[in-house]
C-alpha positions in Angstrom: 0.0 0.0 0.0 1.8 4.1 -0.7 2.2 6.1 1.7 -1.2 8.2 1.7 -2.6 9.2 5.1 -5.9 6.5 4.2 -5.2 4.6 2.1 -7.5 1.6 0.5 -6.8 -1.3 -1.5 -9.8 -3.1 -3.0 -9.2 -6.6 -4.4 -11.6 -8.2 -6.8 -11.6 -11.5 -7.6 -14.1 -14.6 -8.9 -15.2 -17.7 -8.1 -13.7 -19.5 -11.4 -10.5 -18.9 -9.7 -11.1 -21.4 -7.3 -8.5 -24.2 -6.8 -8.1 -27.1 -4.5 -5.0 -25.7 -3.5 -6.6 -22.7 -2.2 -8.3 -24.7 0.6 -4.8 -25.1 2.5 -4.6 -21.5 3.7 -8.0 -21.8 5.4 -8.3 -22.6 9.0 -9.9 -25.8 10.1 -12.8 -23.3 11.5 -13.4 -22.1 7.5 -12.6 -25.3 6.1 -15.6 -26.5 8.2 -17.7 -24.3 6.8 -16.9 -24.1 3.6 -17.6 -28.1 3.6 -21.1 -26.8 4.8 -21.9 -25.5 2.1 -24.0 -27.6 -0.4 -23.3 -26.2 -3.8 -20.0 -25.6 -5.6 -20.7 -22.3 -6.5 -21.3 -21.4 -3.1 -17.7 -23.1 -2.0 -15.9 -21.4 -4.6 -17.2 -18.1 -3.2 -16.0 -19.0 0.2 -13.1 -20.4 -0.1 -11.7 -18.0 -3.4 -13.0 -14.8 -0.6 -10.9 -16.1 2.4 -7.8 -17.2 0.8 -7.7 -14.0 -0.7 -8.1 -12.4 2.6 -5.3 -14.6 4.1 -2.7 -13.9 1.0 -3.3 -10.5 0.9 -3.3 -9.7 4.4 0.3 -11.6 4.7 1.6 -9.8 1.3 0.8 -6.8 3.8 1.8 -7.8 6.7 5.1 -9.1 5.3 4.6 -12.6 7.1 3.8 -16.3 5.6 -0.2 -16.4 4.9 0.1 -19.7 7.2 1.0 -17.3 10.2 -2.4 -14.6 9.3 -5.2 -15.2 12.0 -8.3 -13.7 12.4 -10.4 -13.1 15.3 -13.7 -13.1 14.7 -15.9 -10.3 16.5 -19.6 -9.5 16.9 -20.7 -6.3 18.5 -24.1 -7.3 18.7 -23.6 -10.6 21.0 -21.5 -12.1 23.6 -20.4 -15.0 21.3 -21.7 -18.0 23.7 -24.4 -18.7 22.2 -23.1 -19.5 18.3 -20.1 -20.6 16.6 -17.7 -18.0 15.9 -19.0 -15.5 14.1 -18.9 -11.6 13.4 -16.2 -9.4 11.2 -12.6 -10.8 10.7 -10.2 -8.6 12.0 -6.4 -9.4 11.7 -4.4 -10.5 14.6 -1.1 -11.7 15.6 1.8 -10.2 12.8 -1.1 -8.4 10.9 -2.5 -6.5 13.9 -3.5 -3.1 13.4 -4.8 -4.2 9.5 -8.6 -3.8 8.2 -10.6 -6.4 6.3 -13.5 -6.6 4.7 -15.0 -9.8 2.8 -18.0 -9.6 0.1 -19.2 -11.9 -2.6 -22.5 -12.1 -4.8 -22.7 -14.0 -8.0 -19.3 -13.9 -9.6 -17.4 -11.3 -7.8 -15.5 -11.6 -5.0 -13.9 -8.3 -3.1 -11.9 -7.7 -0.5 -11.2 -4.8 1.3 -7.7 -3.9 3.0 -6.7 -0.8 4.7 -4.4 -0.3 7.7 -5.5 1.4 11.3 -9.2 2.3 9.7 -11.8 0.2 9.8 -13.6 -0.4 6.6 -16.7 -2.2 4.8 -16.9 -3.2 1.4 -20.4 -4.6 -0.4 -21.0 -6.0 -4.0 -23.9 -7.2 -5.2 -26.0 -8.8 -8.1 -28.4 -6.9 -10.2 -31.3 -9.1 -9.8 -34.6 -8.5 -11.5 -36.4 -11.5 -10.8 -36.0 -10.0 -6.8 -39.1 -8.1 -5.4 -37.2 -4.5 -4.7 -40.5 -3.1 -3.4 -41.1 -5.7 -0.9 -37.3 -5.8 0.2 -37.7 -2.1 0.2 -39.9 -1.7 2.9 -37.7 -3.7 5.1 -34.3 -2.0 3.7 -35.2 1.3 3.2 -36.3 4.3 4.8 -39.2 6.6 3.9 -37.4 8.8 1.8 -34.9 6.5 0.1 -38.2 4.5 -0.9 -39.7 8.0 -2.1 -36.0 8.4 -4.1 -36.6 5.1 -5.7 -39.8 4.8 -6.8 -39.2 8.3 -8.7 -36.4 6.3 -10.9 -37.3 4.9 -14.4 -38.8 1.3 -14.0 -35.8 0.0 -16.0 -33.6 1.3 -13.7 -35.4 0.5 -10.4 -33.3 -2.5 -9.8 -30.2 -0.8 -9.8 -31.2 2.0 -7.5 -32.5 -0.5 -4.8 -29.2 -2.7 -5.3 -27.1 0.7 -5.0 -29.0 1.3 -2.0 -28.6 -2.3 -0.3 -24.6 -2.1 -1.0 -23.8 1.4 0.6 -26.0 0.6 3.3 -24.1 -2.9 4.0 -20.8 -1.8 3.2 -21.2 1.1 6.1 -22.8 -1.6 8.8 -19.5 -3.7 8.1 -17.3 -1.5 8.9 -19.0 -0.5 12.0 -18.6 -4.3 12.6 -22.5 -4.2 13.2 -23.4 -6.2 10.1 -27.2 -6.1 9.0 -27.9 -7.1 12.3 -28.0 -3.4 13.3 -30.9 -2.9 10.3 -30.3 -1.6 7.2 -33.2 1.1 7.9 -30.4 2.7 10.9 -28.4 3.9 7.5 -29.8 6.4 5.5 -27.7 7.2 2.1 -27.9 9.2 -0.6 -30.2 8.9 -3.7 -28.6 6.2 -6.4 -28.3 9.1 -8.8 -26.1 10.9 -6.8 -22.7 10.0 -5.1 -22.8 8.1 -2.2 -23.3 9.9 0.8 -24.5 9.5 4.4 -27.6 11.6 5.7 -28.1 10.0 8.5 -26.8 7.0 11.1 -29.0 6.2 13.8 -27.5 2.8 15.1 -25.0 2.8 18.5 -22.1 1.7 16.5 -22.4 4.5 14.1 -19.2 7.0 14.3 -19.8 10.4 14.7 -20.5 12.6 11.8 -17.8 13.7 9.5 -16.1 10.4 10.3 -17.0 8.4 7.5 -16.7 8.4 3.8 -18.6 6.2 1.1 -17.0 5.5 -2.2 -19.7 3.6 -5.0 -17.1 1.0 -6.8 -17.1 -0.1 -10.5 -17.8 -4.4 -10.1 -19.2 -4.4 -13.7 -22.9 -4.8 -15.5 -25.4 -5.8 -13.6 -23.3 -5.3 -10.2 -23.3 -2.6 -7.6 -20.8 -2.3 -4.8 -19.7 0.8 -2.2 -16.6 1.2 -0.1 -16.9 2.2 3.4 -13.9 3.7 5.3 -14.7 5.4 8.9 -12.3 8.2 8.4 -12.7 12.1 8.2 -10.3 11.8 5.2 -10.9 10.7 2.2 -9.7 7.0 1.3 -6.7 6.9 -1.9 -8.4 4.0 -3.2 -6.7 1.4 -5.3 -8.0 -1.5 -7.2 -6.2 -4.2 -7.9 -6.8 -7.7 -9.9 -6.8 -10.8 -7.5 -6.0 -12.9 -10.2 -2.0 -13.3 -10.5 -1.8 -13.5 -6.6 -4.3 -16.4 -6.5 -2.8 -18.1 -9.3 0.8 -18.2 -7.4 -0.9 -19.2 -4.2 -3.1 -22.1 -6.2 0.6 -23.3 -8.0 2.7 -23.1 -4.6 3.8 -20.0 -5.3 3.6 -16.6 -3.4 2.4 -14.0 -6.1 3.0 -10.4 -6.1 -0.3 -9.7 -7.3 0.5 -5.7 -8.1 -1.5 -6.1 -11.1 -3.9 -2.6 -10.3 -6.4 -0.7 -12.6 -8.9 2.4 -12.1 -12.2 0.7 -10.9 -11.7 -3.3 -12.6 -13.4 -6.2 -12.2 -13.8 -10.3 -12.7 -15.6 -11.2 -15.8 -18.6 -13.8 -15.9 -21.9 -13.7 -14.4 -23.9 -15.6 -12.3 -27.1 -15.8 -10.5 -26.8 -14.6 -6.9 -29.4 -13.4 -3.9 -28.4 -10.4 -2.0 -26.2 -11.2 0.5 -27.9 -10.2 3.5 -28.3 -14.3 5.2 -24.1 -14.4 5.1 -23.1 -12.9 8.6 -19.5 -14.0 7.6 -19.7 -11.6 4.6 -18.0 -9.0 6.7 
């Protein structure tokens, strides 16, 4: 990462990058739920997502990715009463680093920033998904006034532009959904992201947080979050050549970077608001 005061990478990556190989750098917590899951897709998500995190955080860190751990914290319980669960923060040799994980059809980001905390989103345009009932639950009186005033061709968007500002900001309050996505309210989807209001207790105080909209490609929309009263130097870089190093027993320099780039490929994907590990 340069030198800049905040200072932001943004990782994108895809599922078709999977690899057995990849599964080594979990830990036996994520490679029991990644066996959880029922459908490849899904697996390649998870396990693409957090060997990403581990690789990148140790290309970071300056440390083997097999020496990365992450303690998993939930502001919004005392942990006893579920498996580990909550948003990854680095720990041992990559203390004092930021993560965030996200994932929706066939894009995979990760977020990276040091002594910040940060939130990143992405998710799938979906038509087939009923925006005005999921509205009413997501959105608040006058972002639901904002969307039903856009073009019916574009209504889809706007709600989806909505849902990923709104989850990237909850992440990196480490609050996650659980804090409702109605606490957040955000700027119309036809303007630059912007917050208008925080009403949840882990919201930072005003001025102290910026929202960037990112570039994941048609039919995707995804925001950056970074709690800071500057504003994030954000970089984007291609995931590709550092998981292809990793997946060949290699250790990648994946520098490869770009303005706002992303994964090609589609495929069908729910928002991403039943994955409390998408953090």
């Amino acid at each position: 990462m340069s030198d800049a005061r905040v200072h932001c990478d943004v990782w994108w990556a895809a599922p078709s990058q999977a690899h057995p190989d990849l599964e080594r750098l979990l830990s036996g917590h994520e490679r029991e739920r990644h066996a959880r899951f029922r459908r490849q897709a899904d697996r390649d998500r998870y396990s693409v997502a957090h060997a990403l995190a581990r690789l990148v955080v140790a290309r970071e860190a300056g440390c083997a990715p097999e020496a990365v751990e992450f303690e998993l914290r939930c502001r919004n319980c005392d942990g006893t009463d579920r498996e580990p669960h909550g948003k990854p923060v680095p720990a041992g040799p990559a203390a004092g680093l930021e993560v965030s994980i996200s994932h929706s059809g066939d894009r995979v980001a990760l977020a990276v920033a040091r002594g910040v905390p940060v939130g990143v989103d992405v998710e799938e345009v979906s038509p087939r998904r009923d925006t005005t009932s999921l509205a009413e639950m997501a959105l608040a009186p006058a972002e639901r006034e904002a969307l039903a005033a856009l073009p019916a061709d574009r209504a889809a968007e706007g709600f989806f532009t909505y849902w990923a500002r709104k989850e990237a900001l909850l992440k990196a309050s480490g609050e996650g959904i659980y804090a409702g996505l109605t606490s957040v309210e955000v700027s119309s989807p036809a303007a630059p992201g912007r917050v208008l209001a925080w009403t949840s207790p882990g919201a930072p105080p005003p001025g102290q947080v910026r929202l960037v909209d990112l570039d994941a490609g048609p039919r995707y929309r995804a925001a950056l979050a970074v709690l800071s009263a500057d504003e994030p130097d954000v970089a984007v870089r291609d995931a590709g050549p550092l998981l292809a190093a990793a997946a060949s027993g290699g250790e990648g320099e994946g520098h490869s970077e770009s303005g706002q780039g992303h994964a090609p490929g589609q495929v069908d994907a729910l928002p991403d608001a039943a994955a409390p590990h998408d953090l």
